[in-house]
Z-matrix of the N, CA and C atoms (Angstrom, degrees):
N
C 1 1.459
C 2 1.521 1 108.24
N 3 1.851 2 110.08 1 125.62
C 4 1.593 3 82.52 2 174.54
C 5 1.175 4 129.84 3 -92.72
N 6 1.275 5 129.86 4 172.70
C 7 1.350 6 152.18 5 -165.32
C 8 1.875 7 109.99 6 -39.50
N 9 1.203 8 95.65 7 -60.10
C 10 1.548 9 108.52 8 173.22
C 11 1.182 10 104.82 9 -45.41
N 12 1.368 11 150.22 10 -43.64
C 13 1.429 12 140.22 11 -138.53
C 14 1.174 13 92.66 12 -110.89
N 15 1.462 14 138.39 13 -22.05
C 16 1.710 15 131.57 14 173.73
C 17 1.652 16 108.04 15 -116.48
N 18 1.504 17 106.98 16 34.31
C 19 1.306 18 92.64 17 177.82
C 20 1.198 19 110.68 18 -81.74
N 21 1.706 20 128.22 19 146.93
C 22 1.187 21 126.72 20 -158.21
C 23 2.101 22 102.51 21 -91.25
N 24 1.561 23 108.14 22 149.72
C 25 1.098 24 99.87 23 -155.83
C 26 1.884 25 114.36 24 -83.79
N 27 1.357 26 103.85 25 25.08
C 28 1.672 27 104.63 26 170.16
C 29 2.061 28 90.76 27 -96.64
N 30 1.104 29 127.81 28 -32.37
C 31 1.103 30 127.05 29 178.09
C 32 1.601 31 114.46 30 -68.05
N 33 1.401 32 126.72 31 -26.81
C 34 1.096 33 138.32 32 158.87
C 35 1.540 34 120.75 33 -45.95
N 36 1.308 35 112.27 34 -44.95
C 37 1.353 36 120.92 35 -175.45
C 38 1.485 37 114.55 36 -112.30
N 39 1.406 38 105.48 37 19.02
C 40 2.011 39 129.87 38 151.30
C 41 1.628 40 119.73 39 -75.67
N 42 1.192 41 89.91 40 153.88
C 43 1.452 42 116.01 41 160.20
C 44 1.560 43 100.30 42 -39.72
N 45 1.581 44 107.41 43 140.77
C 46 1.575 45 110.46 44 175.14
C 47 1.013 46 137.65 45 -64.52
N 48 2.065 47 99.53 46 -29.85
C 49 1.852 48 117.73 47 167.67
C 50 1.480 49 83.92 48 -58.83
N 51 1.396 50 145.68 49 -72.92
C 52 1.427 51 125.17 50 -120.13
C 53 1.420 52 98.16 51 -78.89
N 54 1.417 53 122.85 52 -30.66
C 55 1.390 54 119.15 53 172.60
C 56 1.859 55 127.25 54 -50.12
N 57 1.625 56 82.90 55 -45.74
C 58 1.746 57 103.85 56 179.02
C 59 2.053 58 104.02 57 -70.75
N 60 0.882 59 103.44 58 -45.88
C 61 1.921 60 102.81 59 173.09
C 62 1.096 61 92.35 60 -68.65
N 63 1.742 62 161.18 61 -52.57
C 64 1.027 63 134.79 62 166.70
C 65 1.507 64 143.61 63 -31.55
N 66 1.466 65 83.03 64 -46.30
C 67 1.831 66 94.36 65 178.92
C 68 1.406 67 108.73 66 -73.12
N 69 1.158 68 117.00 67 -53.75
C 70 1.338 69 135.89 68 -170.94
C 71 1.533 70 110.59 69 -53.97
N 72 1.071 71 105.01 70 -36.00
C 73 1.850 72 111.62 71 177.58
C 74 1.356 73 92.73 72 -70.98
N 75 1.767 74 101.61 73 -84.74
C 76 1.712 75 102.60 74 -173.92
C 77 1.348 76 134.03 75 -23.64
N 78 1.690 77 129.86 76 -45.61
C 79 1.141 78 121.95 77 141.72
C 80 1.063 79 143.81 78 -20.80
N 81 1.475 80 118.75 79 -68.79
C 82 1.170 81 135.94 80 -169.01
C 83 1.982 82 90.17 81 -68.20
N 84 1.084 83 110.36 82 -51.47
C 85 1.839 84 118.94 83 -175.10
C 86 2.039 85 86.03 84 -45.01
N 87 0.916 86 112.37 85 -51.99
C 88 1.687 87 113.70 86 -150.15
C 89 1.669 88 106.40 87 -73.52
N 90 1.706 89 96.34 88 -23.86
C 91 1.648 90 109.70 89 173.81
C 92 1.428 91 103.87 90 -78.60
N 93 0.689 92 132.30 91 -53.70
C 94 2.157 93 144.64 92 176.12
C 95 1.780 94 99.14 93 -58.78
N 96 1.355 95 112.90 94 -69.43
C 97 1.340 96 110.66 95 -153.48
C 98 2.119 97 119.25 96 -112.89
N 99 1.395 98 82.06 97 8.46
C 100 1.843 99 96.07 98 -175.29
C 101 1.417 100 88.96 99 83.69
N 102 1.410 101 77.28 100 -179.03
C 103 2.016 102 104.18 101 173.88
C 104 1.735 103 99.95 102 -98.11
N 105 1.683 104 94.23 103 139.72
C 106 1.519 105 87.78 104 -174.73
C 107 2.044 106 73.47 105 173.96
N 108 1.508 107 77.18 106 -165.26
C 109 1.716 108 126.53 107 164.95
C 110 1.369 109 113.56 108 -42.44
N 111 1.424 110 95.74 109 -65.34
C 112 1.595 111 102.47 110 -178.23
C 113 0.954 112 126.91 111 -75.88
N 114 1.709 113 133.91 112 -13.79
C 115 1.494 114 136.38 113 157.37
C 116 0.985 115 113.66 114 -60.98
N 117 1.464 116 122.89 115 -46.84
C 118 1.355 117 120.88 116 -173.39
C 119 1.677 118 116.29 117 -67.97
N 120 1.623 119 107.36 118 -39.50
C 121 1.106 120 106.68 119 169.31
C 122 2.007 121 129.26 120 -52.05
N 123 1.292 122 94.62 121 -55.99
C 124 1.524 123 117.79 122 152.70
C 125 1.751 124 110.22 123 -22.53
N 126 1.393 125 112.90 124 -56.79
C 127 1.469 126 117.92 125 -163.67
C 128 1.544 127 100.86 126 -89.54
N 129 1.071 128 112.77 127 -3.91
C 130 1.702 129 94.24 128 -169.79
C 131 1.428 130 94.33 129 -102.60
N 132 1.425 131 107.16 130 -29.98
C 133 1.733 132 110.93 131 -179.08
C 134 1.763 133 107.19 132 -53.36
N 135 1.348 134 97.82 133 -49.31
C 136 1.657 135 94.37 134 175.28
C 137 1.499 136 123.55 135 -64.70
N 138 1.085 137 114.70 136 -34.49
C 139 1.567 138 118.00 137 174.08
C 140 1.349 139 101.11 138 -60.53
N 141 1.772 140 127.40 139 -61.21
C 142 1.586 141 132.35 140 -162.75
C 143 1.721 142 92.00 141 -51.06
N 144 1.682 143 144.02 142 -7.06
C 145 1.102 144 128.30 143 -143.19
C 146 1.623 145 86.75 144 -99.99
N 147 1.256 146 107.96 145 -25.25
C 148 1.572 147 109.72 146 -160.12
C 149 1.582 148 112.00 147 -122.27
N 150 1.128 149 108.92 148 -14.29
C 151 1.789 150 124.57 149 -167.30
C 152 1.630 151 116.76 150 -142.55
N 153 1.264 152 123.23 151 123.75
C 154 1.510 153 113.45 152 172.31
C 155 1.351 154 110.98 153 -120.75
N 156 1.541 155 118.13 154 176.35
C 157 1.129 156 117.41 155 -143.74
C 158 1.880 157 103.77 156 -92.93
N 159 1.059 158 143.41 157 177.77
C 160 1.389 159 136.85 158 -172.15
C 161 1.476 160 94.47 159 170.28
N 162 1.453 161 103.09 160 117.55
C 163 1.737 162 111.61 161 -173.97
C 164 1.606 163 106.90 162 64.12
N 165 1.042 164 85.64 163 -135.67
C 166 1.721 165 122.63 164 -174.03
C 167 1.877 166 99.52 165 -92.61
N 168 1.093 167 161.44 166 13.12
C 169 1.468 168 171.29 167 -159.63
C 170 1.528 169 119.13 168 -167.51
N 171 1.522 170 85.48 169 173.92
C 172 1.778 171 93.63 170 176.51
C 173 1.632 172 102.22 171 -142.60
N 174 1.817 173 79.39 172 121.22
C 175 1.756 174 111.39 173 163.58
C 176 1.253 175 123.24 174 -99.22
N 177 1.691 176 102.77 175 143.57
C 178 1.484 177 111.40 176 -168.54
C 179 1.640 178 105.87 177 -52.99
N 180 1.059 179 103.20 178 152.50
C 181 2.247 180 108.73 179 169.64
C 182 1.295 181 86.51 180 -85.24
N 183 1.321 182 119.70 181 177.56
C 184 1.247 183 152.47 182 179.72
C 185 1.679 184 112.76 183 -109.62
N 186 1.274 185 107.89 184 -4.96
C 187 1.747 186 107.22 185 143.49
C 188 1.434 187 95.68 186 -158.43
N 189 1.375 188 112.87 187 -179.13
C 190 1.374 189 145.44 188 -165.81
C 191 1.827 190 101.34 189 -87.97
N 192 1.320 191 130.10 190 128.81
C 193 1.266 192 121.76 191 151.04
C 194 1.717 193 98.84 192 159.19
N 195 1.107 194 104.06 193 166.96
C 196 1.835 195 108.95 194 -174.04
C 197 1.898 196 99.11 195 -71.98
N 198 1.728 197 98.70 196 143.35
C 199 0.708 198 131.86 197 157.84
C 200 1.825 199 131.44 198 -22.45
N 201 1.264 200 90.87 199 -79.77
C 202 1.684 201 85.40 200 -171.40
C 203 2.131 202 79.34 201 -155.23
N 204 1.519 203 106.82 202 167.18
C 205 1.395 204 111.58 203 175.49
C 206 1.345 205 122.11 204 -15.37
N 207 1.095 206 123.83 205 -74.43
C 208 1.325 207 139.05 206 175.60
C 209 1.233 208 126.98 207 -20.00
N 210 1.654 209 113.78 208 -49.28
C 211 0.996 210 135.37 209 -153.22
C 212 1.918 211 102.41 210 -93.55
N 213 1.582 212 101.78 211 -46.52
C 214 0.850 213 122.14 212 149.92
C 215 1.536 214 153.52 213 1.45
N 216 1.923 215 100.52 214 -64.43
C 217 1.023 216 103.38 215 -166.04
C 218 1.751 217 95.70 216 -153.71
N 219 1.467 218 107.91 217 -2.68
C 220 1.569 219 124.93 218 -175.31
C 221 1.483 220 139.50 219 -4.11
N 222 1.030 221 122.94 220 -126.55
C 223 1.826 222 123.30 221 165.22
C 224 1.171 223 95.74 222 82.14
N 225 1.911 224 103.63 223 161.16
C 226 1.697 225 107.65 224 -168.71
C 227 1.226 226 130.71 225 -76.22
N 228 1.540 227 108.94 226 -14.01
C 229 1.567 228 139.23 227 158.39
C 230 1.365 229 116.51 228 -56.65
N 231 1.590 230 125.64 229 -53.74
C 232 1.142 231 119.96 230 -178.34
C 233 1.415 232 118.31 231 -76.74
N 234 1.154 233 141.77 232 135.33
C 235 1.834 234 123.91 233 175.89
C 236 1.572 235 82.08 234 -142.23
N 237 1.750 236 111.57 235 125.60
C 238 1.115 237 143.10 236 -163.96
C 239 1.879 238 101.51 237 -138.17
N 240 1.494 239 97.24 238 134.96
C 241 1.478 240 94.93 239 -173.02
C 242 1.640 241 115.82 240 -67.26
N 243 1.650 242 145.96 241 115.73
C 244 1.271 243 137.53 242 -168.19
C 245 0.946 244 93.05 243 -93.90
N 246 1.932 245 119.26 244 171.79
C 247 1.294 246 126.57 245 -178.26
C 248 1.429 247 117.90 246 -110.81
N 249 1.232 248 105.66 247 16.17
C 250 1.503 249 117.49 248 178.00
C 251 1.724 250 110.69 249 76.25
N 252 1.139 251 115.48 250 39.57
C 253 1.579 252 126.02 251 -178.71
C 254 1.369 253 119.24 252 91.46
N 255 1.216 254 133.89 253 -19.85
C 256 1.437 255 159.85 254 159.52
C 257 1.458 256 93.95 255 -31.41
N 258 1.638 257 132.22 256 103.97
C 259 1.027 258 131.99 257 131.74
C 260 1.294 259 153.55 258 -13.46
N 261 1.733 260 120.77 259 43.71
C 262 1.277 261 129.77 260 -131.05
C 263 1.799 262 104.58 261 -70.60
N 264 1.243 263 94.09 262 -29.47
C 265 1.426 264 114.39 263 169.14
C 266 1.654 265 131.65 264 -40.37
N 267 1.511 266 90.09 265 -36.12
C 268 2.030 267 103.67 266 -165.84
C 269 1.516 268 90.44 267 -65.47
N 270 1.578 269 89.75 268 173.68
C 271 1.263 270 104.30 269 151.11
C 272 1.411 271 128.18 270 -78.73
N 273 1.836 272 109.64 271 164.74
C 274 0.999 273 117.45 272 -161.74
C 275 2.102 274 113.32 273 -62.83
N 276 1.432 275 94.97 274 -30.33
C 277 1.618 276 112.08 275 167.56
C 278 1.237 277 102.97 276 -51.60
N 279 1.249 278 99.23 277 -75.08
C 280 1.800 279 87.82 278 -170.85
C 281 1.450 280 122.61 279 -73.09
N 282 1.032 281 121.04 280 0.70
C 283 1.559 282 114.92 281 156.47
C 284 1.609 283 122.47 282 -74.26
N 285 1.655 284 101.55 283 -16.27
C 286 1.479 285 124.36 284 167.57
C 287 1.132 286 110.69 285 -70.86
N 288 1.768 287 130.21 286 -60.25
C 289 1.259 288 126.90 287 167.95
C 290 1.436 289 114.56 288 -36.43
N 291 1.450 290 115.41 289 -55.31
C 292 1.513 291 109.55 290 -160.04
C 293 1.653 292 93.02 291 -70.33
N 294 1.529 293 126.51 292 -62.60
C 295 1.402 294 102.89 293 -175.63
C 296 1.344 295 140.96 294 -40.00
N 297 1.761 296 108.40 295 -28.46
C 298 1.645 297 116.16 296 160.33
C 299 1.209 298 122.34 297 -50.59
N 300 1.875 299 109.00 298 -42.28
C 301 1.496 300 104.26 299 -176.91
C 302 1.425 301 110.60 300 -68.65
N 303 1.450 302 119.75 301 -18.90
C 304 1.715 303 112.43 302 -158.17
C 305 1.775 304 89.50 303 -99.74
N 306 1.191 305 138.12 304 17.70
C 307 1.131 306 138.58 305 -136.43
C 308 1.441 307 134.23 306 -22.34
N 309 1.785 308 83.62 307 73.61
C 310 1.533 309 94.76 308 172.38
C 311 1.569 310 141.47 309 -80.01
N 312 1.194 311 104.76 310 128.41
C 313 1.759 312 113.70 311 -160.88
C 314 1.530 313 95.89 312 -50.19
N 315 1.867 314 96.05 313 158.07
C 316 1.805 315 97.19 314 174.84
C 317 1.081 316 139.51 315 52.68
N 318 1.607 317 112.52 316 17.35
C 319 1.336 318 125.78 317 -165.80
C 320 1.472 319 119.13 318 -63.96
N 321 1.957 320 97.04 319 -30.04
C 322 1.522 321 110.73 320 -150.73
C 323 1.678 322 89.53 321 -77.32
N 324 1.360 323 110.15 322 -34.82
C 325 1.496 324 114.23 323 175.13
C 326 1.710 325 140.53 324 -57.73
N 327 1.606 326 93.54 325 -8.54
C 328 1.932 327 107.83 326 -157.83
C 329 1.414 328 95.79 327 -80.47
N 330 1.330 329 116.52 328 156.92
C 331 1.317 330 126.37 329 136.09
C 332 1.682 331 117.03 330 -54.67
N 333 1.193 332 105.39 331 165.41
C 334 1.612 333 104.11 332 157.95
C 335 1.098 334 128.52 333 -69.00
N 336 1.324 335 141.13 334 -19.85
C 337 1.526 336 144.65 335 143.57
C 338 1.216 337 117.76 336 -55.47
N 339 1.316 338 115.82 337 -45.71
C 340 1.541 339 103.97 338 -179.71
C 341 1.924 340 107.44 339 -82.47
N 342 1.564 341 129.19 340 -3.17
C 343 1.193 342 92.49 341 178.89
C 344 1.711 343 91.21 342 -92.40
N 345 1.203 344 126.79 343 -10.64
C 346 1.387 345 113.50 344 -169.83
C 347 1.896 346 99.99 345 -66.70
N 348 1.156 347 121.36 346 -42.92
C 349 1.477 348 131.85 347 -176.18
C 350 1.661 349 93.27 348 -64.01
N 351 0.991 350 136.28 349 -34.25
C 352 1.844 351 133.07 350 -160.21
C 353 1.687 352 94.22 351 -98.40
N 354 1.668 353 115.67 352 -39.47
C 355 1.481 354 111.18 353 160.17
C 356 1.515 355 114.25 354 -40.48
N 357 1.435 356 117.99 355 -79.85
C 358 1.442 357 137.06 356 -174.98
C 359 1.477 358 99.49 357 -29.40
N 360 1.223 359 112.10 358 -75.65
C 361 1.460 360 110.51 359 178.21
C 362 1.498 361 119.65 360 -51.64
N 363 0.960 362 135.23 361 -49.22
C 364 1.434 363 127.27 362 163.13
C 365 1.634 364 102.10 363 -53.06
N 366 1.065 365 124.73 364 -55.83
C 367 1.829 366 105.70 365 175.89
C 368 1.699 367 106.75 366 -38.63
N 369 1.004 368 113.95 367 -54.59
C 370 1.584 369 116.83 368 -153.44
C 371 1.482 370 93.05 369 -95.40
N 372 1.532 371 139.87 370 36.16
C 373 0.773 372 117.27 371 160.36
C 374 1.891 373 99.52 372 -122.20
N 375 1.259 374 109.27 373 -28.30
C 376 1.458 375 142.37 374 169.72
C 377 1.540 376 93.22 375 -65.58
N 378 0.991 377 132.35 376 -37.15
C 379 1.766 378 129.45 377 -168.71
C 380 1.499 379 98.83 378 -94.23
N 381 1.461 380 137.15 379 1.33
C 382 1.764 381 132.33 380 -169.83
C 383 1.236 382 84.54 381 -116.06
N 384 1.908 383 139.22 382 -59.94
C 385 0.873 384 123.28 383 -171.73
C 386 1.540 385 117.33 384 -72.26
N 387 0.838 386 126.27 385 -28.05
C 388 1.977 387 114.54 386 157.44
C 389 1.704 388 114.84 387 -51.64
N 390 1.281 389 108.97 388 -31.32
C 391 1.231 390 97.06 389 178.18
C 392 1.819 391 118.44 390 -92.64
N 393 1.250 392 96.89 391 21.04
C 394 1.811 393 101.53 392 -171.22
C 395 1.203 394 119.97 393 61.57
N 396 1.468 395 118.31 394 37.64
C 397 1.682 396 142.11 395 168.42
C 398 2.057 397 88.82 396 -96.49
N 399 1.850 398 94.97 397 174.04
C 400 1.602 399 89.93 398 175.77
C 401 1.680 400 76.35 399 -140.55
């Protein structure tokens, strides 16, 4: 199946590279590994390499490299907790920026673990109401 027709709909309302590294992975994932779980998984790993998640979409990072563990060092053997697109990597500033944009409460107060966990949740709460969830 190609890429376009199951692209998931926070990738819809992305940047066109992150859409096009989507497809382009997933394919190739669906030629190697069928259509399933693991393509999709496959494709998001490549997107998290170049783009993280913010709201309901995906914005470019400000450099190139995996995400958080998972992303990292992956395979079907390893299962490592992800942060749901959350840049676990950035700095603690810019995990500040992004929580300003999602305007998450108490931000000025978090550790860096907790704004990446208060990020995530603002993704997935920003990602239900795009989809006509409340």
């Amino acid at each position: 199946m190609p890429g376009r027709e199951v692209l998931p709909s926070t990738l819809r309302r992305s940047p066109e590279k992150a859409q096009r590294t989507w497809e382009k992975t997933h394919d190739s994932a669906v030629q190697t590994y069928g259509e399933g779980e693991r393509a999709h998984r496959t494709a998001f790993a490549a997107v998290k390499h170049e783009f993280e998640k913010v709201g309901d979409h995906w914005e470019p990072k400000g450099r190139k490299g995996p995400s958080d563990r998972q992303a990292a060092g992956g395979g079907p053997a390893r299962r490592a907790p992800t942060a749901g697109g959350v840049d676990v990597n950035a700095t603690k500033d810019h995990l500040m920026t992004v929580a300003r944009k999602l305007s998450v409460p108490g931000r000025s107060r978090m550790t860096k673990p907790e704004l990446v966990k208060a990020i995530e949740k603002a993704n997935n709460n920003a990602t239900r109401r795009a989809r006509g969830g409340r």
